[in-house]
PDB file with SEQRES, HELIX, SHEET and CRYST1 records, atoms N, CA, C and O in Angstrom:
SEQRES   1 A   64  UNK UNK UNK UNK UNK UNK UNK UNK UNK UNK UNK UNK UNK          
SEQRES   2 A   64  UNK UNK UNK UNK UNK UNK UNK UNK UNK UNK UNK UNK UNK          
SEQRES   3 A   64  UNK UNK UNK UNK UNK UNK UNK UNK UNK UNK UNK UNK UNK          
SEQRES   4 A   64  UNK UNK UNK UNK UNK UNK UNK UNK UNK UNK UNK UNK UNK          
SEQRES   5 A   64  UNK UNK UNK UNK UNK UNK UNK UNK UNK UNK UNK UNK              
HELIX    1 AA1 UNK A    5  UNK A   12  1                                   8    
HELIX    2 AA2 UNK A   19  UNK A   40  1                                  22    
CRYST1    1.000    1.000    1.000  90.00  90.00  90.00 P 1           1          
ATOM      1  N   UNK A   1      -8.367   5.390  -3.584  1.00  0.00           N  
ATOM      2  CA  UNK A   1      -8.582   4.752  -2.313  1.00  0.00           C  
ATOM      3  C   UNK A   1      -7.814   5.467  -1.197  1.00  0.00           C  
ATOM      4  O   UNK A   1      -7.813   4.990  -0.063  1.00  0.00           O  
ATOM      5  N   UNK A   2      -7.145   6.624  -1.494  1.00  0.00           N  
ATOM      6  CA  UNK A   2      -6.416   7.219  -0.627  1.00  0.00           C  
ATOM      7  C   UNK A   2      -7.319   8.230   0.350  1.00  0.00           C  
ATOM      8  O   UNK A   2      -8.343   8.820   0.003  1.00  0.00           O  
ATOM      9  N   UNK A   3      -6.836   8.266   1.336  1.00  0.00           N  
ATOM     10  CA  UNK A   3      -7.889   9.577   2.341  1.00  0.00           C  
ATOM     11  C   UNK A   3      -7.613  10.798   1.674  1.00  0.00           C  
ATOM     12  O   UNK A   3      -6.847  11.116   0.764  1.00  0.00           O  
ATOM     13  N   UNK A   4      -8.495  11.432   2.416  1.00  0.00           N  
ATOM     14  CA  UNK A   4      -8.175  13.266   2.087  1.00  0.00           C  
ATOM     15  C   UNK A   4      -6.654  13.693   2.526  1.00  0.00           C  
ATOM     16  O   UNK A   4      -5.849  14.352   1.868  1.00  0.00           O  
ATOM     17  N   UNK A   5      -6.488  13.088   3.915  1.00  0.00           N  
ATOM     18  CA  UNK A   5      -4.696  13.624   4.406  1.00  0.00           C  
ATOM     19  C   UNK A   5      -4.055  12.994   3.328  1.00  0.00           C  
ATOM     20  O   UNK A   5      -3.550  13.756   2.503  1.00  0.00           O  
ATOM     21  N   UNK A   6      -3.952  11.763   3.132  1.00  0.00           N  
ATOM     22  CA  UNK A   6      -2.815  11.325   2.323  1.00  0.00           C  
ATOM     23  C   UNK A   6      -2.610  11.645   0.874  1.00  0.00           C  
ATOM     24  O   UNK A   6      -1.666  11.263   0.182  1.00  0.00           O  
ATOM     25  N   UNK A   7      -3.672  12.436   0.484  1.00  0.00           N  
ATOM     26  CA  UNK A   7      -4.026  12.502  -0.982  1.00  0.00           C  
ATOM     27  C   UNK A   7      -2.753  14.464  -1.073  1.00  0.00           C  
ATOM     28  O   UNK A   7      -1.829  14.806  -1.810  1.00  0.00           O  
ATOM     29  N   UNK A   8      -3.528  15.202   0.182  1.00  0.00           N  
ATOM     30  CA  UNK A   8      -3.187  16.521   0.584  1.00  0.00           C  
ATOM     31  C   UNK A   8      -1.211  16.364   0.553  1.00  0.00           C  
ATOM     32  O   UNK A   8      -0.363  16.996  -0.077  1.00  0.00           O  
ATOM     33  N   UNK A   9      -1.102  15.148   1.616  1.00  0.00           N  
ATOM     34  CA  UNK A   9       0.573  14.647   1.680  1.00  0.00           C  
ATOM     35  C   UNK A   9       1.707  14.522   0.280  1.00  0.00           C  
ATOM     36  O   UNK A   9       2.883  14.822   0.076  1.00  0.00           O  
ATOM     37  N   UNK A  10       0.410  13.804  -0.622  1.00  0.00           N  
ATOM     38  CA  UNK A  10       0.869  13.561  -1.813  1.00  0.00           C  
ATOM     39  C   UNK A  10       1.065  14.627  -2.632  1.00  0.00           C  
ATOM     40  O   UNK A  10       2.118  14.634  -3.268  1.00  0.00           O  
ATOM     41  N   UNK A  11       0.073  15.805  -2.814  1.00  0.00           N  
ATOM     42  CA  UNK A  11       0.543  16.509  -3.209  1.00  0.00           C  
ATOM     43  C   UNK A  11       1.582  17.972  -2.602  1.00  0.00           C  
ATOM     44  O   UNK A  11       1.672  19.020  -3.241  1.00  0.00           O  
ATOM     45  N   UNK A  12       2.037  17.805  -1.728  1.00  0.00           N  
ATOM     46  CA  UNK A  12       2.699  18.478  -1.216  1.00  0.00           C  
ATOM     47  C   UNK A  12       4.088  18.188  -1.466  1.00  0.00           C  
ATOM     48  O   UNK A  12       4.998  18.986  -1.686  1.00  0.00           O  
ATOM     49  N   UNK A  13       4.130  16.576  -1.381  1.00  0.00           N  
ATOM     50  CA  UNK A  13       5.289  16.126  -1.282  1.00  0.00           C  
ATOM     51  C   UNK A  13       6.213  16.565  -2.614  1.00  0.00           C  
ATOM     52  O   UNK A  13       5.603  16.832  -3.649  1.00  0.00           O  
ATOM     53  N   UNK A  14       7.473  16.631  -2.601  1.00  0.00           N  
ATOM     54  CA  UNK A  14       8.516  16.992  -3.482  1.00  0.00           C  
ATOM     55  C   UNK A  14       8.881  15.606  -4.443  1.00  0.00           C  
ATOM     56  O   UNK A  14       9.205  14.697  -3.679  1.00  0.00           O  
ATOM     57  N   UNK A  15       8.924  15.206  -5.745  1.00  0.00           N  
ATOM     58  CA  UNK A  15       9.133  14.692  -6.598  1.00  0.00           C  
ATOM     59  C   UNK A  15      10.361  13.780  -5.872  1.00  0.00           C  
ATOM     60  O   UNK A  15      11.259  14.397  -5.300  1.00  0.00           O  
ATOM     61  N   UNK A  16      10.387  12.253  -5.907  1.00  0.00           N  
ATOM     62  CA  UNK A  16      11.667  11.859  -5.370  1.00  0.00           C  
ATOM     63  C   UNK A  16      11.178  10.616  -4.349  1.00  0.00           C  
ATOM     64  O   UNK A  16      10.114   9.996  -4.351  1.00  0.00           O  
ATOM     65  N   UNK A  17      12.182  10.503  -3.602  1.00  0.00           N  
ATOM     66  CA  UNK A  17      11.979   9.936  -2.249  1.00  0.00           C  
ATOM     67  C   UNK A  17      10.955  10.239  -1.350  1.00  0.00           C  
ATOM     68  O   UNK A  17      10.328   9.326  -0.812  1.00  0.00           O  
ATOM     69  N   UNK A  18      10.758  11.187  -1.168  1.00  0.00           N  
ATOM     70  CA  UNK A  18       9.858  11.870  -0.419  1.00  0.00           C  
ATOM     71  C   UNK A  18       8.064  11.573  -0.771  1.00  0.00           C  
ATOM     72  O   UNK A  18       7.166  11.126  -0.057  1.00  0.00           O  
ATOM     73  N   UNK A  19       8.084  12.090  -2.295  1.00  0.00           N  
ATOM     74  CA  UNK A  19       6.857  10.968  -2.643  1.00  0.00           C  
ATOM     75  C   UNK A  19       6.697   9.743  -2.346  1.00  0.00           C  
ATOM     76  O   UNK A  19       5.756   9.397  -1.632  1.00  0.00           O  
ATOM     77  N   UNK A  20       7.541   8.916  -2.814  1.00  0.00           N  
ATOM     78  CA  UNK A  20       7.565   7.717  -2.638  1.00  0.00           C  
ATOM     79  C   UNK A  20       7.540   6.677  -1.490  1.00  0.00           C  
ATOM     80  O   UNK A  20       7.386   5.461  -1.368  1.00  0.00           O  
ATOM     81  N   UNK A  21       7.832   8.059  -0.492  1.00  0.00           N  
ATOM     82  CA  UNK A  21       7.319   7.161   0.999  1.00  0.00           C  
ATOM     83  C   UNK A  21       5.969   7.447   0.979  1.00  0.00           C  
ATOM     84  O   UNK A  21       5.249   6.456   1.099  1.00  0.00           O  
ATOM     85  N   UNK A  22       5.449   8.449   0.871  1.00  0.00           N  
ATOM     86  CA  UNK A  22       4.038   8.901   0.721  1.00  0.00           C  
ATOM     87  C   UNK A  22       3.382   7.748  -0.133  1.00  0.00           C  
ATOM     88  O   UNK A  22       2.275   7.323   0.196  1.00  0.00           O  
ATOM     89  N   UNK A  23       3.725   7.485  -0.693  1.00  0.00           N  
ATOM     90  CA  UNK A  23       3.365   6.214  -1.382  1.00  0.00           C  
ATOM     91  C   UNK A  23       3.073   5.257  -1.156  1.00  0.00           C  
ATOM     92  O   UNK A  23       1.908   4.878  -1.274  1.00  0.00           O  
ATOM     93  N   UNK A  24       4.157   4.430  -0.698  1.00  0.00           N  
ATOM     94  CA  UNK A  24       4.804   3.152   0.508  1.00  0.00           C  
ATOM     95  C   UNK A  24       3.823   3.345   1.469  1.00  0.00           C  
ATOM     96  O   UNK A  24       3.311   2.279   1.811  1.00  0.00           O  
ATOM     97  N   UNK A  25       3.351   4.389   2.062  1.00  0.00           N  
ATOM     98  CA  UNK A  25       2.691   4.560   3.012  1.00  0.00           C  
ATOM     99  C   UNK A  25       1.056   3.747   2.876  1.00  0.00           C  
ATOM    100  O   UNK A  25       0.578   2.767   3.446  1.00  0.00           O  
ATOM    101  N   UNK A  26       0.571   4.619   1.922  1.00  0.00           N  
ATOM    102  CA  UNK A  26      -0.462   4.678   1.415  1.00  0.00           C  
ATOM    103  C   UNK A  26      -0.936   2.995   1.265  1.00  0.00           C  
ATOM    104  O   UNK A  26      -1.898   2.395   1.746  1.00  0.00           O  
ATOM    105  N   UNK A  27       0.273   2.504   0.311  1.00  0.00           N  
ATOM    106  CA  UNK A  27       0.158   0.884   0.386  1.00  0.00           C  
ATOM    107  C   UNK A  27       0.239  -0.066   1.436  1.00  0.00           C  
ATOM    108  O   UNK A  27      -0.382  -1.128   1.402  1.00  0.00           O  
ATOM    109  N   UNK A  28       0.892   0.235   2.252  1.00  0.00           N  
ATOM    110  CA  UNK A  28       0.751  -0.271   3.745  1.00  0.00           C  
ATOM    111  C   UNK A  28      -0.185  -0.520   4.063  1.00  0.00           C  
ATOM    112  O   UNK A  28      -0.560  -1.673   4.273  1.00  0.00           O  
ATOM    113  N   UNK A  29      -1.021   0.744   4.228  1.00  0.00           N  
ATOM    114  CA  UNK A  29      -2.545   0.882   4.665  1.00  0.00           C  
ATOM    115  C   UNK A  29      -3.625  -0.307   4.278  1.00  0.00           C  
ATOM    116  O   UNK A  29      -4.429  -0.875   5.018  1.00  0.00           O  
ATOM    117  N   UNK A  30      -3.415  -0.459   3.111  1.00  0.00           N  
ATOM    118  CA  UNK A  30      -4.169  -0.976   2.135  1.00  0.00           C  
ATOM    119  C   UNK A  30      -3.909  -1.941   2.025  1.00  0.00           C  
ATOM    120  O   UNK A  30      -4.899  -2.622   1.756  1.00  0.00           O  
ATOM    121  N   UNK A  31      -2.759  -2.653   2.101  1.00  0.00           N  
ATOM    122  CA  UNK A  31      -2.349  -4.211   2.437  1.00  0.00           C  
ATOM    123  C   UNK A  31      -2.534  -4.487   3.479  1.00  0.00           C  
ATOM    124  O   UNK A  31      -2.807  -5.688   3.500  1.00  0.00           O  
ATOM    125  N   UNK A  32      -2.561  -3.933   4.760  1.00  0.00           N  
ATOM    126  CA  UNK A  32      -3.119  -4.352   5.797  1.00  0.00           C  
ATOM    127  C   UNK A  32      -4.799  -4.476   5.723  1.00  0.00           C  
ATOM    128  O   UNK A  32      -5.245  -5.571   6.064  1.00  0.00           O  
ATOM    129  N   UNK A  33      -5.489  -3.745   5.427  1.00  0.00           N  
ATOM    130  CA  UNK A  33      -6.584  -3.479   5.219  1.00  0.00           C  
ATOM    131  C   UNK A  33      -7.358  -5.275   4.302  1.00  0.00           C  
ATOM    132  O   UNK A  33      -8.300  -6.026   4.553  1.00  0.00           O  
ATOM    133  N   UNK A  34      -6.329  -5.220   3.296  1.00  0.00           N  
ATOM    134  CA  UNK A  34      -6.794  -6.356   2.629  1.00  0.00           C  
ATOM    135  C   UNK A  34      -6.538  -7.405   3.359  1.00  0.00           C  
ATOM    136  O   UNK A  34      -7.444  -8.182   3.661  1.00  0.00           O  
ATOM    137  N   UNK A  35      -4.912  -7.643   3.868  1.00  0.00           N  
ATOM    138  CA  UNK A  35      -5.476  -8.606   5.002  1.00  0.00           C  
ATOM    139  C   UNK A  35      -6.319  -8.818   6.175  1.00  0.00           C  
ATOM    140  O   UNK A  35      -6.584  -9.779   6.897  1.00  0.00           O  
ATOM    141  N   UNK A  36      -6.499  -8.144   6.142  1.00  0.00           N  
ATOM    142  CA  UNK A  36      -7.240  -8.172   7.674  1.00  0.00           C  
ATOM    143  C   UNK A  36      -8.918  -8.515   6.971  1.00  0.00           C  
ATOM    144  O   UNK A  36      -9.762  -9.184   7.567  1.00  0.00           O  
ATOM    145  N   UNK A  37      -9.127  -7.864   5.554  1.00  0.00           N  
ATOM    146  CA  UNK A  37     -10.560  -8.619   4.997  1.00  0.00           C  
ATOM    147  C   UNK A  37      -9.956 -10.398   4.980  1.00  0.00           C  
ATOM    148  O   UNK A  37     -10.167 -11.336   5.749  1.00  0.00           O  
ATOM    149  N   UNK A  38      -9.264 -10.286   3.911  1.00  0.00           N  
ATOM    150  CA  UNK A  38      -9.246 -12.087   3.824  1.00  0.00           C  
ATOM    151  C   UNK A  38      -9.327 -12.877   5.435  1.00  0.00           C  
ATOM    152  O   UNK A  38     -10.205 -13.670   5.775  1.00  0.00           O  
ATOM    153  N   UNK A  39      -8.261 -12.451   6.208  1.00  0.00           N  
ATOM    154  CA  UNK A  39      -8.585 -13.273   7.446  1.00  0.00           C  
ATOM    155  C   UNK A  39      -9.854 -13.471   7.880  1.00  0.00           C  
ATOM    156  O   UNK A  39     -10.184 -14.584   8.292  1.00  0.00           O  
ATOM    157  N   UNK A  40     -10.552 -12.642   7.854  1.00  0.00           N  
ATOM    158  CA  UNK A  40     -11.845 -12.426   8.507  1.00  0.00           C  
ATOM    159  C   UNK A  40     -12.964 -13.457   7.915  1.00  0.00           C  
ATOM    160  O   UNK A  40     -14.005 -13.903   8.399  1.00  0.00           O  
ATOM    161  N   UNK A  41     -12.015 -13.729   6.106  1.00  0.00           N  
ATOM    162  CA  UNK A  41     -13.021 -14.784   5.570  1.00  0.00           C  
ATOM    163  C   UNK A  41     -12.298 -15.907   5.898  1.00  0.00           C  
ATOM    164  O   UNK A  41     -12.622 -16.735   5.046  1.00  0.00           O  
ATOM    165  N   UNK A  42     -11.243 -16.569   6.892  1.00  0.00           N  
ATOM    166  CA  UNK A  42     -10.890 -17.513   6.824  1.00  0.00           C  
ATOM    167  C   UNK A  42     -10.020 -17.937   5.903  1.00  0.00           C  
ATOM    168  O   UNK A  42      -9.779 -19.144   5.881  1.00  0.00           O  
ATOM    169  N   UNK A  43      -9.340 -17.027   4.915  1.00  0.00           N  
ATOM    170  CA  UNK A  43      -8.166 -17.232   4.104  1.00  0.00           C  
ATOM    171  C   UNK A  43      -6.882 -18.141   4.747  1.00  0.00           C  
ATOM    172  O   UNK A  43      -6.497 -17.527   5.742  1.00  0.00           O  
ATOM    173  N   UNK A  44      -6.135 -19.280   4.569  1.00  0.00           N  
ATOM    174  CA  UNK A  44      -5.320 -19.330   5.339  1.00  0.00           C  
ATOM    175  C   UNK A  44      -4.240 -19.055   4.155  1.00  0.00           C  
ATOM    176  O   UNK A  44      -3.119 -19.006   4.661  1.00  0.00           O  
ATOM    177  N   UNK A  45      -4.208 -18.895   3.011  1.00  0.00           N  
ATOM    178  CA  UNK A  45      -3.209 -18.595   2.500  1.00  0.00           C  
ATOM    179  C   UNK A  45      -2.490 -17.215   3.119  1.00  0.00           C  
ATOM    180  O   UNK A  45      -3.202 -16.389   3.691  1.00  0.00           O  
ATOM    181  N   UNK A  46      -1.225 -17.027   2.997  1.00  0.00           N  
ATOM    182  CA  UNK A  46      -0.259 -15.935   3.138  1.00  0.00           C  
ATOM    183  C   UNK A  46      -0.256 -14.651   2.151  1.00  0.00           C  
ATOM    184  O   UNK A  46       0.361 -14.993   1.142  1.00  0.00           O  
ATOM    185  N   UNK A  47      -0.559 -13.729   2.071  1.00  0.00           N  
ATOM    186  CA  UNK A  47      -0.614 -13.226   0.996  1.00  0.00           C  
ATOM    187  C   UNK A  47       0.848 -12.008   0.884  1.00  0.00           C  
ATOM    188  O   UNK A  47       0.849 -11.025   1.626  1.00  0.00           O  
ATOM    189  N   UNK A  48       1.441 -12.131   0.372  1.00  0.00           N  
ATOM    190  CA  UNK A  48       2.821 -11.347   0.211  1.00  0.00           C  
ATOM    191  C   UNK A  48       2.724 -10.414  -1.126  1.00  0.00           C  
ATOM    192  O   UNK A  48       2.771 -10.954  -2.232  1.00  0.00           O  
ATOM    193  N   UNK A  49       2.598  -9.098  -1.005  1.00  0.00           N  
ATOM    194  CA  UNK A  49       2.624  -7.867  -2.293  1.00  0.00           C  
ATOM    195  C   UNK A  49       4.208  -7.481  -2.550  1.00  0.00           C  
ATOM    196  O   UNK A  49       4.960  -7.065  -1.669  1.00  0.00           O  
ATOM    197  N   UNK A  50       4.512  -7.667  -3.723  1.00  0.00           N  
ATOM    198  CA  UNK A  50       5.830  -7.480  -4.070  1.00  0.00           C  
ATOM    199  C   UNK A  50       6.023  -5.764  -3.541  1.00  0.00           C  
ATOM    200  O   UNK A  50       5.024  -5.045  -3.521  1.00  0.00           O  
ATOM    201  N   UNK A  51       7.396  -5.214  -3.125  1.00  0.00           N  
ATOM    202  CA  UNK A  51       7.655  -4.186  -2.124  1.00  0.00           C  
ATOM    203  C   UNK A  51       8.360  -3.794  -3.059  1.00  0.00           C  
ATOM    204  O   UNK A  51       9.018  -2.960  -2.437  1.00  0.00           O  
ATOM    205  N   UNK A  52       8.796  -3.740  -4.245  1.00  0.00           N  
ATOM    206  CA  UNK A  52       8.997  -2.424  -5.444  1.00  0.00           C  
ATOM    207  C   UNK A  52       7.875  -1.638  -5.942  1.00  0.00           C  
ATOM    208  O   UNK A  52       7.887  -0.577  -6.567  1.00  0.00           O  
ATOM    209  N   UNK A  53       6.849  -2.402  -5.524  1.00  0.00           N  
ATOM    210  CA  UNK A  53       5.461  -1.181  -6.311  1.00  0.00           C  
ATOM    211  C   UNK A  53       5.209  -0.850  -5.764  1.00  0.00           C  
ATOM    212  O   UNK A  53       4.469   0.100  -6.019  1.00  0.00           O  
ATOM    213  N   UNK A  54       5.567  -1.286  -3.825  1.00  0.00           N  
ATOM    214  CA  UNK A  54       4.833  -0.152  -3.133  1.00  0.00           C  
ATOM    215  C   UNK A  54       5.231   1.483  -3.187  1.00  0.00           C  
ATOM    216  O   UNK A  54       4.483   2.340  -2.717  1.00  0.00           O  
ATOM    217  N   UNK A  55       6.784   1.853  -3.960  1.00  0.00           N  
ATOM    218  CA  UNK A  55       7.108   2.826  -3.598  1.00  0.00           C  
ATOM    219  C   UNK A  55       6.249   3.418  -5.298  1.00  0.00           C  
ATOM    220  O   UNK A  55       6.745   4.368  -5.905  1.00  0.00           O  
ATOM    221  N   UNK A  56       5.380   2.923  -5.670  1.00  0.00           N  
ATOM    222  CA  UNK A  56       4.692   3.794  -6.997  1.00  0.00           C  
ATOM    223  C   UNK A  56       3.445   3.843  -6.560  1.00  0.00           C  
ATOM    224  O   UNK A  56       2.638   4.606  -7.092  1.00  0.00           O  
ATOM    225  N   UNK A  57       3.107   3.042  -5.532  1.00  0.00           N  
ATOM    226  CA  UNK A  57       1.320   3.309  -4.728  1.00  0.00           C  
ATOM    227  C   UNK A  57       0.919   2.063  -5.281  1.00  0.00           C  
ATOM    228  O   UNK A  57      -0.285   1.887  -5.094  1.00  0.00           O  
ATOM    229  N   UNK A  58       1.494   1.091  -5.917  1.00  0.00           N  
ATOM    230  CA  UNK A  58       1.008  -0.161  -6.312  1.00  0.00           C  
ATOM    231  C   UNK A  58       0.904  -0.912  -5.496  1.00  0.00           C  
ATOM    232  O   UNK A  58       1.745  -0.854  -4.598  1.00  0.00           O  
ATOM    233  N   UNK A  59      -0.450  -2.243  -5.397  1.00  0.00           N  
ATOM    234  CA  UNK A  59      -0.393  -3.599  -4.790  1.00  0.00           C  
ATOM    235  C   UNK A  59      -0.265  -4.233  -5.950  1.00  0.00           C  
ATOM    236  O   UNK A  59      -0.846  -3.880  -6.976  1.00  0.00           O  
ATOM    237  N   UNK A  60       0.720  -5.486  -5.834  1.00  0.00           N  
ATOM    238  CA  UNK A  60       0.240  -6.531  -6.972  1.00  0.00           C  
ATOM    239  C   UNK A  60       0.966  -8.088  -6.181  1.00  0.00           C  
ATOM    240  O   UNK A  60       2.146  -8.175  -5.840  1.00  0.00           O  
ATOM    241  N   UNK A  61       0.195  -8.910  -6.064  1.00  0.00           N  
ATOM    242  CA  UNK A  61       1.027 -10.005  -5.339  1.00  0.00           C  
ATOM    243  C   UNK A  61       2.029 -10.607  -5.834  1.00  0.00           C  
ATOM    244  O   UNK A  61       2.293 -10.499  -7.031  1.00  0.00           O  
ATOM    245  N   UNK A  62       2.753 -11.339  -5.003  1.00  0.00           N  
ATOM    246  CA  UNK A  62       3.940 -11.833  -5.610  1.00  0.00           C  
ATOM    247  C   UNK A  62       3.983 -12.876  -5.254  1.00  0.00           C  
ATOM    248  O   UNK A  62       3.731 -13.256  -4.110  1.00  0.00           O  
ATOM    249  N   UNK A  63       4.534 -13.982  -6.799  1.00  0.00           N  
ATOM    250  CA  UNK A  63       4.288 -15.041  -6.257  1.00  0.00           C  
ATOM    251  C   UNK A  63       5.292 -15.624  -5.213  1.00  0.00           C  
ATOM    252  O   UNK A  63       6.229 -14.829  -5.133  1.00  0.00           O  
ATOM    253  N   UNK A  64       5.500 -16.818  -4.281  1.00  0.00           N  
ATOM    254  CA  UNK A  64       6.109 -17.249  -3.021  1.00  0.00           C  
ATOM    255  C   UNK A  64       6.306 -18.637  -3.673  1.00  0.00           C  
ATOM    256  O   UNK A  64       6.834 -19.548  -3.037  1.00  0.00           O  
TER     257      UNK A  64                                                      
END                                                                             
């Protein structure tokens, strides 16, 4: 689900921290993205993705 830049970023990036924002990044995107679908269906739940997987490129929700 990643673009062509971010995919190019990823592999450029150096093993470490540096990936791992590349990462973080990537998930950002994509959690916004998902919220912004649910709102649109009228979701009023909150939806919160636990922020340790974002630095592996993971979404997974967490429960609240």
């Amino acid at each position: 689900m990643s673009t062509e830049q971010e995919v190019q970023r990823l592999e450029e990036a150096k093993p470490g921290p540096e990936k791992a924002k590349v990462l973080k990044n990537v998930a950002r995107r994509l959690e916004s993205q998902l919220e912004t679908y649910y709102q649109q269906r009228n979701c009023k739940e909150r939806l919160r993705f636990d922020p340790k997987l974002k630095e592996k490129g993971l979404l997974d929700l967490k429960n609240v």
